[in-house]
C-alpha positions in Angstrom: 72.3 123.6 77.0 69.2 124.3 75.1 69.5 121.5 73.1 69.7 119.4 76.2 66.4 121.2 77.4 65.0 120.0 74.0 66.3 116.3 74.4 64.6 116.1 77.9 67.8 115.6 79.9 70.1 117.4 82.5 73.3 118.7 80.9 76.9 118.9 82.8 79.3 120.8 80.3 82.6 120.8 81.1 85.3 122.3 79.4 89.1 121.9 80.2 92.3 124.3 78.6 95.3 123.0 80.2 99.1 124.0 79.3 102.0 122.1 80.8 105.7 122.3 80.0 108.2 120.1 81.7 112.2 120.6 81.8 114.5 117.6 82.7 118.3 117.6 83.4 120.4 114.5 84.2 123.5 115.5 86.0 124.3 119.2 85.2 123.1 119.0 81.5 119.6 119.2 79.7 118.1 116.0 79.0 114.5 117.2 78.2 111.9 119.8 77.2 108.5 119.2 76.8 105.5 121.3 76.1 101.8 119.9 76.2 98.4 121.7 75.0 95.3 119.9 75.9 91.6 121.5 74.9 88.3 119.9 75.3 84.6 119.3 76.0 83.1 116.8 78.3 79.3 116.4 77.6 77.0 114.1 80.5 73.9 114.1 80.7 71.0 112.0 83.0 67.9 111.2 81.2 64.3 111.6 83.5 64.8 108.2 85.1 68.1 108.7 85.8 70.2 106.8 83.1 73.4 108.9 82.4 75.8 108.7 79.1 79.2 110.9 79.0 80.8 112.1 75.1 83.8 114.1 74.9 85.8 115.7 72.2 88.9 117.9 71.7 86.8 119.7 68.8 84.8 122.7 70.5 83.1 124.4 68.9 78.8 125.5 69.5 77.7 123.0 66.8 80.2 119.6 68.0 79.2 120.4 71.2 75.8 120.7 70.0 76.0 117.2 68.8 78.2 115.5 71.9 74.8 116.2 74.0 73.0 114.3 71.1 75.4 111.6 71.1 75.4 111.4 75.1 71.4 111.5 75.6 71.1 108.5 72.4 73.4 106.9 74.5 71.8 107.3 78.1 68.6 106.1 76.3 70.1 103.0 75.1 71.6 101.8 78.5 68.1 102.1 80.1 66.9 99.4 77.9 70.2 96.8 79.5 69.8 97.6 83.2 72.3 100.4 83.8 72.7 101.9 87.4 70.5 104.8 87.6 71.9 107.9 89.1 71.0 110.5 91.2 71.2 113.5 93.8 72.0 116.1 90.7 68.8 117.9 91.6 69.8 118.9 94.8 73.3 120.7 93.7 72.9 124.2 94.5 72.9 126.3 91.2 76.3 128.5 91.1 77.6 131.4 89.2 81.3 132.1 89.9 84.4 132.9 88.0 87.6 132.0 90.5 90.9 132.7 88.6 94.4 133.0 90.5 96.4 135.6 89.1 100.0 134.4 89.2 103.0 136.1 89.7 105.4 134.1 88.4 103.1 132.2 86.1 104.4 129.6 83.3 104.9 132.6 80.7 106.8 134.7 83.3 110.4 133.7 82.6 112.2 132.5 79.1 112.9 129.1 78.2 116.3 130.2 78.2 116.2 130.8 81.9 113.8 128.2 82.9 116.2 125.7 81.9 119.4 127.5 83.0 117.6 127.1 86.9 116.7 123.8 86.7 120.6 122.7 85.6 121.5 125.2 88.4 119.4 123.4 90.7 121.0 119.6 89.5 124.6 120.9 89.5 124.3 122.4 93.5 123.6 118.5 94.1 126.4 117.1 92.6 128.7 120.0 93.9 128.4 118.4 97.6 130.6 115.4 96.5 131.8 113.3 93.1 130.2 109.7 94.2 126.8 111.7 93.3 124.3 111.7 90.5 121.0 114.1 90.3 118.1 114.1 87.9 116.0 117.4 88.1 112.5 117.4 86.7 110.4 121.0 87.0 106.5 120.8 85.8 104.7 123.7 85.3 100.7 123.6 84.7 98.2 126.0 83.6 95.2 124.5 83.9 91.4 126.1 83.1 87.7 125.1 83.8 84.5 126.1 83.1 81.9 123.4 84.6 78.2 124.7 82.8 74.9 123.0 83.7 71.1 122.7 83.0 69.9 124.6 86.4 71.9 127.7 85.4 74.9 127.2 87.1 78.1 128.8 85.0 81.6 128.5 86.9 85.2 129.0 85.8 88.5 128.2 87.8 92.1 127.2 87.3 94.4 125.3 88.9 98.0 126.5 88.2 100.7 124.5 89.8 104.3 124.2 89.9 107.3 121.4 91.3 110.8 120.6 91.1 112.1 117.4 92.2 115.9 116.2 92.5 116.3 112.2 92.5 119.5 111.7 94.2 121.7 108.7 93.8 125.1 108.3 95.8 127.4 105.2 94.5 130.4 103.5 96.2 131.9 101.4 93.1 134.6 99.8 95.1 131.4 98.3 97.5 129.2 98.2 95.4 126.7 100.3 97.3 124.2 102.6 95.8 121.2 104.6 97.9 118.9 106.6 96.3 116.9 109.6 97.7 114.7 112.9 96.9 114.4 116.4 97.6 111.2 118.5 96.3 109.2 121.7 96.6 105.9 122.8 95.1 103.5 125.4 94.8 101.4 127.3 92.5 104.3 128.8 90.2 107.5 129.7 89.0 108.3 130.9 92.6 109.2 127.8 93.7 112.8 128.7 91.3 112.7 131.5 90.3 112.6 133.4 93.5 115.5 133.6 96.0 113.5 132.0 98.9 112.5 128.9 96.9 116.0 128.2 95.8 117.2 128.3 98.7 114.5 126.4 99.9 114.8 123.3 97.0 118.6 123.5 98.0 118.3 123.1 101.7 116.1 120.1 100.9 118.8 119.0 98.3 121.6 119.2 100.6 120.1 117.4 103.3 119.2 114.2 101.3 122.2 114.3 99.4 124.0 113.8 103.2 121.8 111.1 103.9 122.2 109.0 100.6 125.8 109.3 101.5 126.0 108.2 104.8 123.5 105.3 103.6 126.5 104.0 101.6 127.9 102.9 105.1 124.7 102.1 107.5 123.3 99.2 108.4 120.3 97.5 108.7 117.0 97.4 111.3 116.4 94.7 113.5 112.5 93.9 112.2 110.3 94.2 114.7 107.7 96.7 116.4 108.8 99.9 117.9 107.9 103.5 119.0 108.5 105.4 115.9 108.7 108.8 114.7 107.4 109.9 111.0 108.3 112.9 109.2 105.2 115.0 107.9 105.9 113.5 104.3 105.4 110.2 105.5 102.5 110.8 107.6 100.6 112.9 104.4 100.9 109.1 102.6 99.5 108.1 105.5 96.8 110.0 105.8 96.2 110.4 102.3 96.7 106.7 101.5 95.4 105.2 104.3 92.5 106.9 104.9 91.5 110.2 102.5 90.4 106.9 100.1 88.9 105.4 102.6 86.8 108.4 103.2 85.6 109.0 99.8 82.3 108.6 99.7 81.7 105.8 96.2 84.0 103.7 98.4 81.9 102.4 101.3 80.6 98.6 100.0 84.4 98.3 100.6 85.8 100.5 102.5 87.2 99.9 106.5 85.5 103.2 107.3 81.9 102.2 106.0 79.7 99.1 107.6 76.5 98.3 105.2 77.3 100.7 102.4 77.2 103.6 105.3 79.8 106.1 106.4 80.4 105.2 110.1 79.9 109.0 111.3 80.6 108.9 115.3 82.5 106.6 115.3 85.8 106.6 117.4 89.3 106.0 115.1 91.6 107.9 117.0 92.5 109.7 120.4 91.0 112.7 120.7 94.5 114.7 119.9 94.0 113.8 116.4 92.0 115.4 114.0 92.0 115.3 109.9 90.9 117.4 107.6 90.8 117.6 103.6 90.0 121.1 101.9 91.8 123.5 99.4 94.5 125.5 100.7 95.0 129.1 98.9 98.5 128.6 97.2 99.1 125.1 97.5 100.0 122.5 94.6 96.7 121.0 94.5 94.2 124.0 95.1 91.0 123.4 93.5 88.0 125.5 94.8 85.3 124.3 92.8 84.4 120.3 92.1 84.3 119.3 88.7 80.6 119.2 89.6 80.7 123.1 89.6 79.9 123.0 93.3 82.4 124.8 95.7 84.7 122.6 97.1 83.6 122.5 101.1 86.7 121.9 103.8 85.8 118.5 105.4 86.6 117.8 109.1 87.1 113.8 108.1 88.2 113.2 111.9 87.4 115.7 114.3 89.2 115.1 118.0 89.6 110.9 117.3 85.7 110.8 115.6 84.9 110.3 112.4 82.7 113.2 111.3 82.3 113.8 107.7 83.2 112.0 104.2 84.9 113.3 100.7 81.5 112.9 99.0 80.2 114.2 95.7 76.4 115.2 94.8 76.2 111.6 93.0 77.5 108.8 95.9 76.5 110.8 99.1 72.9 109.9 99.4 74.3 105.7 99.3 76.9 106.2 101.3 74.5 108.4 104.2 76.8 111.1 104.0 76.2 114.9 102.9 77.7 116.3 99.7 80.7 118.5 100.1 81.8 119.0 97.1 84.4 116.4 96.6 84.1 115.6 92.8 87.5 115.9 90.5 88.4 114.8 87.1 91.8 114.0 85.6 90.3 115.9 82.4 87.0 116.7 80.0 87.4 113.0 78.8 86.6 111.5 82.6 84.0 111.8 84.9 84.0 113.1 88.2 85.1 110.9 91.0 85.4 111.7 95.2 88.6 112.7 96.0 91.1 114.6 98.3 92.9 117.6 97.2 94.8 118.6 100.1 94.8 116.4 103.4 96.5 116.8 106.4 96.6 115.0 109.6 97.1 117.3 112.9 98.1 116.4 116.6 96.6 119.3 119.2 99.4 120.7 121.7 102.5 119.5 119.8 105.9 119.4 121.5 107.5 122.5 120.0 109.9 122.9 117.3 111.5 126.5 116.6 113.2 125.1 113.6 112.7 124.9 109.9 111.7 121.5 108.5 115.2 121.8 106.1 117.7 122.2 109.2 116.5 119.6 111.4 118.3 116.3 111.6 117.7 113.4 113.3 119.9 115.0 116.6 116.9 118.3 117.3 114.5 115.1 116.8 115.7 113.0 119.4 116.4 116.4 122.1 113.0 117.1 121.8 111.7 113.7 122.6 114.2 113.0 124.9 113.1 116.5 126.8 109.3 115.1 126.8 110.4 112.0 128.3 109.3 109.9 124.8 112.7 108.3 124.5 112.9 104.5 126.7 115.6 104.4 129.1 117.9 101.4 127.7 115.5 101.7 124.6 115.2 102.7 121.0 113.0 105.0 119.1 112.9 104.6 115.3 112.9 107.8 113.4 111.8 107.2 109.2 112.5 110.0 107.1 111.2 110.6 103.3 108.1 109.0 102.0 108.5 106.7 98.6 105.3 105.6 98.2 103.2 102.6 99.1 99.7 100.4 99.2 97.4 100.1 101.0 94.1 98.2 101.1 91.3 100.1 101.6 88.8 97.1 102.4 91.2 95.2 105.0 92.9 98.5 106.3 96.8 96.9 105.2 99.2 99.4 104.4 102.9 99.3 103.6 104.5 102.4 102.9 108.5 102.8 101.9 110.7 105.8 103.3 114.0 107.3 102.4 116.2 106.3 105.9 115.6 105.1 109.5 117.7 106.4 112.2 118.0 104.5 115.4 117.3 107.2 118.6 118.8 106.1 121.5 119.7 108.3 125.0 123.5 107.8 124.0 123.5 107.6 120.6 122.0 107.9 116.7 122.8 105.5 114.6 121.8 105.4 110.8 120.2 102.6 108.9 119.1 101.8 105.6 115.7 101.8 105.0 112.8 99.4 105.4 109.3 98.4 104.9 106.6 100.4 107.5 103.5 98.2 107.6 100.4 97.6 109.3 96.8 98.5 110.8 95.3 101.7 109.5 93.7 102.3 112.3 95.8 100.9 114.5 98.3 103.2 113.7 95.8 106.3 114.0 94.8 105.3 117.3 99.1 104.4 118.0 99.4 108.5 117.3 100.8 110.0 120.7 102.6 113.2 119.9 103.3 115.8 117.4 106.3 117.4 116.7 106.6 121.2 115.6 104.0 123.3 113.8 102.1 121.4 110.9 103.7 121.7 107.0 101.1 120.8 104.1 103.3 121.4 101.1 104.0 117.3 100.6 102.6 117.1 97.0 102.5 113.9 94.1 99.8 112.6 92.2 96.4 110.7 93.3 95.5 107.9 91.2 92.0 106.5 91.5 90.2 104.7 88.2 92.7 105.5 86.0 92.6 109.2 86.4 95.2 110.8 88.1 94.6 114.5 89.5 97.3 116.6 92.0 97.1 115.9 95.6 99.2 117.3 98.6 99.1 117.4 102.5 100.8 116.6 105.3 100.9 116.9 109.3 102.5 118.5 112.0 106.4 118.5 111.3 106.5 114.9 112.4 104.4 112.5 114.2 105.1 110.4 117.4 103.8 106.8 117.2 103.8 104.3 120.2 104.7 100.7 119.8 101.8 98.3 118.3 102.0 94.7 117.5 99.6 95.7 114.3 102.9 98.2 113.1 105.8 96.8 111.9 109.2 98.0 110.6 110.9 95.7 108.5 114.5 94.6 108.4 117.3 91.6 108.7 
């Protein structure tokens, strides 16, 4: 930092020690261990007039790092001279001196190899147990992640980000038809816990169970008539929504492009939604993706993106907030020391005010509770259908033109009389459209839904979700595919 002062620019240090170790089992049997140690120094720094230069290394110690600020200010000085886009709003971060570190339980030294692998063959082998025309891959991750974000004003802040998941990929086979479906069953949180403990076994085999039924009775369902139709979306499903759709959309270096910006601008005010819904983005204590300090070392604020059907406030860092009109909250995170900071969500969820209840737990309802309770709220068209998707596997979206086309696991026709299941198909259309199609919620909201969010090549843990499932009324701009 003092040689930064010398060199007459302002220094962002930051300094990443991350340790991950993946297991992977295919079918009962280890197929897989993998441990990964990654250490290093980021250096950026913004000259006077505002030209900025980044230099990174994997080599830390006082005198490289000494010489990465040298490297990044020569740099910084060179693009002034070839038109580079000046930055700004760095000034106004407030300074920061903090040290946030999560003591885990169960953290990723807590149990032996030995036994980490012996639960996640467990947890592959109860999959295959509930019939022979199955196959399972397991894959557990566990990270340890630090960061200590250092800049010129002062500011000195340290966090980590330990996280945890366990995934099943589920394939059922008929070889005599040959018929194959393929599903998934996960959990997540911050560590070991999510095996190791009694209630996240049972948990991860609740899940399992449940989608190993459905890839089986897929083996024997038809197809959806394509076509537009009420629908119902499981909270998965609704967090790729929300998170696809319109956390990117909300991110603040986005707006020349983005449906929710017009002339470079954030539209605050303006109306996307009935007024049941509301979405919000913000670290949650616990969760897979908790992060509560940008990569900026400013604290990460909650953001009410969508407060009662209005847009309120964007995911904007110090850097793309004054542009877009927006305020700073905090928003900046990096994939690692080598990348610079970019707007993004970390855990976004998408709630409906006065949902119709649900006294269950997500992992024992099936597609019969679902259909009681809409058929007790009178949501359910005499002589008509309502299509329930279950399981979100993944999707695009555009966010300049507001497309989206998202894949689930299964769609289950909901009728008065009857439930029928069908394989599943393409759920497409209007952004918006479908935000301002949102009629009900069902059951309390569940933000666990976790994966990764890639944005400019970086790719950083993300999670969310919504009330246990979302009610959506028929649009001609929402489409479920089909034969």
């Amino acid at each position: 930092m003092d040689r930064g002062h010398e060199l007459g620019v302002y220094t962002i240090l930051r300094l990443q020690h991350k340790i991950e170790r993946r297991v992977s089992a295919v079918n009962g049997a280890v197929d897989g261990v993998s441990f990964d140690e990654t250490c290093g120094v980021g250096a950026q720094v913004i000259t006077a007039s505002g030209a900025t230069a980044h230099a990174s290394s994997d080599y830390v110690t006082p005198e490289s790092v000494e010489r990465l600020v040298e490297h990044a200010a020569e740099m910084a000085s060179m693009s002034e001279h070839y038109g580079a886009v000046r930055v700004s709003g760095h000034e106004s971060m407030p300074r920061l001196i903090t040290s946030q570190i999560r003591e885990c339980v169960n953290g990723i030294d807590s149990i032996s190899p030995d036994e980490e692998q012996r639960l996640v063959v467990e947890a592959g082998r109860e999959a295959m147990s509930i019939d022979p025309r199955l196959a399972c891959g397991t894959t557990y991750r566990i990270v340890d992640e630090e960061w200590r974000i250092v800049r010129s004003d002062g500011t000195d802040v340290m966090f980590n980000m330990p996280r945890a998941a366990c995934y099943n990929s589920i394939t059922a086979r008929d070889a005599g038809a040959g018929r194959a479906a393929s599903v998934s069953a996960a959990v997540s949180g911050q560590d070991a816990s999510i095996i190791v403990t009694r209630e996240g076994r049972s948990r991860l085999g609740k899940r399992t169970h449940k989608a190993a039924r459905t890839a089986l009775a897929l083996l024997e369902a038809g197809s959806v008539k394509a076509g537009s139709y009420r629908i119902v979306i499981d909270y998965a499903l609704a967090k790729g929504l929300a998170h696809e759709a319109f956390g990117h959309s909300a991110e603040s270096d986005g707006m020349d492009t983005s449906i929710l910006g017009r002339d470079g601008k954030f539209m605050s005010g303006a109306r996307v939604a009935s007024e049941i819904v509301s979405i919000v983005d913000g670290p949650v204590e616990g969760d897979y993706a908790y992060q509560p300090i940008s990569a900026n070392g400013v604290v990460r604020r909650t953001v009410d993106i969508v407060s009662k059907g209005v847009l309120r406030s964007a995911l904007a860092d110090a850097f793309s907030a004054q542009k877009a009109g927006v305020e700073p909250t905090g928003a900046g995170r990096a994939e690692s020391f080598t990348d610079l900071p970019l707007p993004r969500m970390s855990n976004i969820r998408l709630t409906v005010a006065d949902p119709l209840p649900m006294s269950m737990q997500f992992e024992d309802v099936g597609s019969e509770h679902v259909r009681d309770v809409l058929d007790r709220a009178g949501l359910l068209p005499p002589g008509g259908v309502v299509l329930y998707l279950s399981g979100y596997k993944g999707g695009q979206v555009n966010p300049a033109k507001g497309d989206f086309v998202f894949n689930c696991s299964a769609i289950y026709e909901l009728s008065e009389s009857s439930i029928r299941l069908c394989r599943p198909a393409i759920f497409s259309g209007k952004v918006l459209s479908a935000l301002s199609s949102i009629m009900a919620g069902i059951g309390r909201p569940i933000v666990d839904a976790q994966g990764t969010c890639g944005k400019s090549g970086q790719g950083v843990p993300s999670s969310g979700g919504a009330n246990m499932f979302l009610v959506i009324e028929a649009s001609p701009d929402i489409r479920i595919g089909g034969v």
